[in-house]
C-alpha positions in Angstrom: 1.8 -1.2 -0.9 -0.1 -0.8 2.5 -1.9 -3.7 3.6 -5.4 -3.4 4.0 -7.2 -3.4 7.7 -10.4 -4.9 6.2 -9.8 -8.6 7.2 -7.9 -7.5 10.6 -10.9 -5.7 11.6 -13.2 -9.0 10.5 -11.1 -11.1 12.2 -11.0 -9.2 15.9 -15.0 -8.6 15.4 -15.6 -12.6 14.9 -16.2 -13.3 18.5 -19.7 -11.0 18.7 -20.0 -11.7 14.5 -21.7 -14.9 15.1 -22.9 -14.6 18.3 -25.4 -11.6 17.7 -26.2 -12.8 13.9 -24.3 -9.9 12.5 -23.3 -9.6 8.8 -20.9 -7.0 6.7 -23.1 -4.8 5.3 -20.2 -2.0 3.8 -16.4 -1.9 3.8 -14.4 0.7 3.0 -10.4 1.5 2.7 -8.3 4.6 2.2 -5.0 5.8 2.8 -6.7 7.5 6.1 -8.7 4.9 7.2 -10.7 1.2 7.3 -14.5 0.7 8.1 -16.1 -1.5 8.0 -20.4 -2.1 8.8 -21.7 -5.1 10.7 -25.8 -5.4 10.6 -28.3 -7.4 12.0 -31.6 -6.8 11.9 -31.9 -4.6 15.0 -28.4 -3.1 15.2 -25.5 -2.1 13.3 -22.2 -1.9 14.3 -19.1 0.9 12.8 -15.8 -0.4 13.6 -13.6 2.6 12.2 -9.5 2.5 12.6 -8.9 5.7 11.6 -5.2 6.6 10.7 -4.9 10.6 11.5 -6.1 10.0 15.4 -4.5 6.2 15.4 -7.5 5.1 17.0 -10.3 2.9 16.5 -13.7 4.1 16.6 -16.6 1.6 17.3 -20.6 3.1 16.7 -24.0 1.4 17.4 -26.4 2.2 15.9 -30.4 1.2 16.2 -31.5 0.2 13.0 -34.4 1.7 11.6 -36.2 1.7 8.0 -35.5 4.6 6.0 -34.1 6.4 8.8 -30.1 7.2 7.8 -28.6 6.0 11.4 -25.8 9.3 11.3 -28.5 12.0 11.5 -28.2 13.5 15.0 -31.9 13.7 15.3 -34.2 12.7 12.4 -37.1 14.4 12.5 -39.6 11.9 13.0 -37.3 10.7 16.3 -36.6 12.2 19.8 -34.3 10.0 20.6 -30.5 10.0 18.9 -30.2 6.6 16.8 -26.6 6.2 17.5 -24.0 6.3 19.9 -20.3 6.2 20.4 -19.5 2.6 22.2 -17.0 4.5 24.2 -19.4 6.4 25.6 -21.8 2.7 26.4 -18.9 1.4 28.2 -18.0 4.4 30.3 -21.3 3.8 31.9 -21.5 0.3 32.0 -17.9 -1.3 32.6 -16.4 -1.0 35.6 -12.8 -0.5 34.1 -12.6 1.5 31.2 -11.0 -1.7 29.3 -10.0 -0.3 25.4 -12.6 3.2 26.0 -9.7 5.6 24.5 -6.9 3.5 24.1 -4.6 4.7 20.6 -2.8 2.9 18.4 0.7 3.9 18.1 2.1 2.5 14.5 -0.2 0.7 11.5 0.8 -2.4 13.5 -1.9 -5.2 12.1 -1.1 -6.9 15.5 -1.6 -3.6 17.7 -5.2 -2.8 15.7 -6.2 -6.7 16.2 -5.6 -6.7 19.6 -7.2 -3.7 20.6 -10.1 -4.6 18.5 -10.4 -7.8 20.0 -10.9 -6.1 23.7 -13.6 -4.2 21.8 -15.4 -7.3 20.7 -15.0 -8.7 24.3 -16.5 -5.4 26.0 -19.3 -5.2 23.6 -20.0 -9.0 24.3 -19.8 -8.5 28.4 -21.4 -4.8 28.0 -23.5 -4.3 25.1 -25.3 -7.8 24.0 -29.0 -6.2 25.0 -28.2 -3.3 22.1 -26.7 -5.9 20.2 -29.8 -7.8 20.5 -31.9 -5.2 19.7 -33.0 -3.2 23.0 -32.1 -0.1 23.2 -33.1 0.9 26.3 -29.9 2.3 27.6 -30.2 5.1 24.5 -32.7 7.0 26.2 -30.0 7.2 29.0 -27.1 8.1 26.2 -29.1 10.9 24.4 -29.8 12.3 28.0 -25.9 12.5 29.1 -25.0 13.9 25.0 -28.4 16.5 25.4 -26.5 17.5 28.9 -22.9 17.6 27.4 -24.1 20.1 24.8 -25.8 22.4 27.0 -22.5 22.2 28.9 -21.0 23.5 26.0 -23.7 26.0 24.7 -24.0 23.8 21.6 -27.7 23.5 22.2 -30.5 26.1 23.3 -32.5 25.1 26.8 -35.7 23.9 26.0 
């Protein structure tokens, strides 16, 4: 029997858990991977380990009534609603701390650890999205809107 990720992922996200009034909103578990959704009233938070990149993969999101936060653009917004926190502390932190750092076994240890630097970049990086301001996101879509042009994934204006 594998054991489950659920509680490891809890336990490294308790640090910014209390702190930013955040609450488990949605777990889930498979073979492939463990998520698991932390919400406030502003912000929600992904954490995803995912087993076929053997990576984490951490999400903000900016909470908004019956707007689904995963749409790329909902129609009634010009801004993106969510972003990769990689991508957040690439432009804010002056080292790239955990920012693409992989897992290299289902090592409970290895996956607490490296969430843990997580929790302690979001807290030192992120606490205004955390918090509710989004400010920075207008900045985000801009760089993502410019990436995909880059790439021809989006038509110029």
């Amino acid at each position: 029997m594998i054991e489950s990720y659920i509680p490891i992922i809890r336990a490294a996200m308790q640090p910014i858990i209390h702190h930013f009034s955040l609450r488990v909103s949605g777990e889930e578990e498979t073979t492939s991977y463990a998520e698991v959704l932390f919400t406030n009233t502003t912000t929600g938070l992904r954490v995803l380990v995912d087993w076929a990149e053997f990576r984490p993969f951490l999400t903000v999101y900016r909470l908004t009534p019956g707007v689904t936060p995963d749409s790329d653009r909902p129609v009634s917004h010009k801004q993106r609603l969510s972003f990769d926190v990689d991508m957040l502390l690439a432009l804010r932190a002056k080292s790239l701390g955990p920012v693409g750092k992989m897992l290299g076994s289902r090592d409970t240890s290895a996956v607490g650890n490296l969430l843990g630097e997580y929790a302690d970049a979001l807290r030192e990086h992120a606490s205004d999205v955390l918090r509710g301001d989004f400010m920075i996101f207008a900045e985000l879509d801009r760089r993502v809107s410019e990436r995909a042009k880059e790439l021809g994934l989006q038509p110029d204006p």
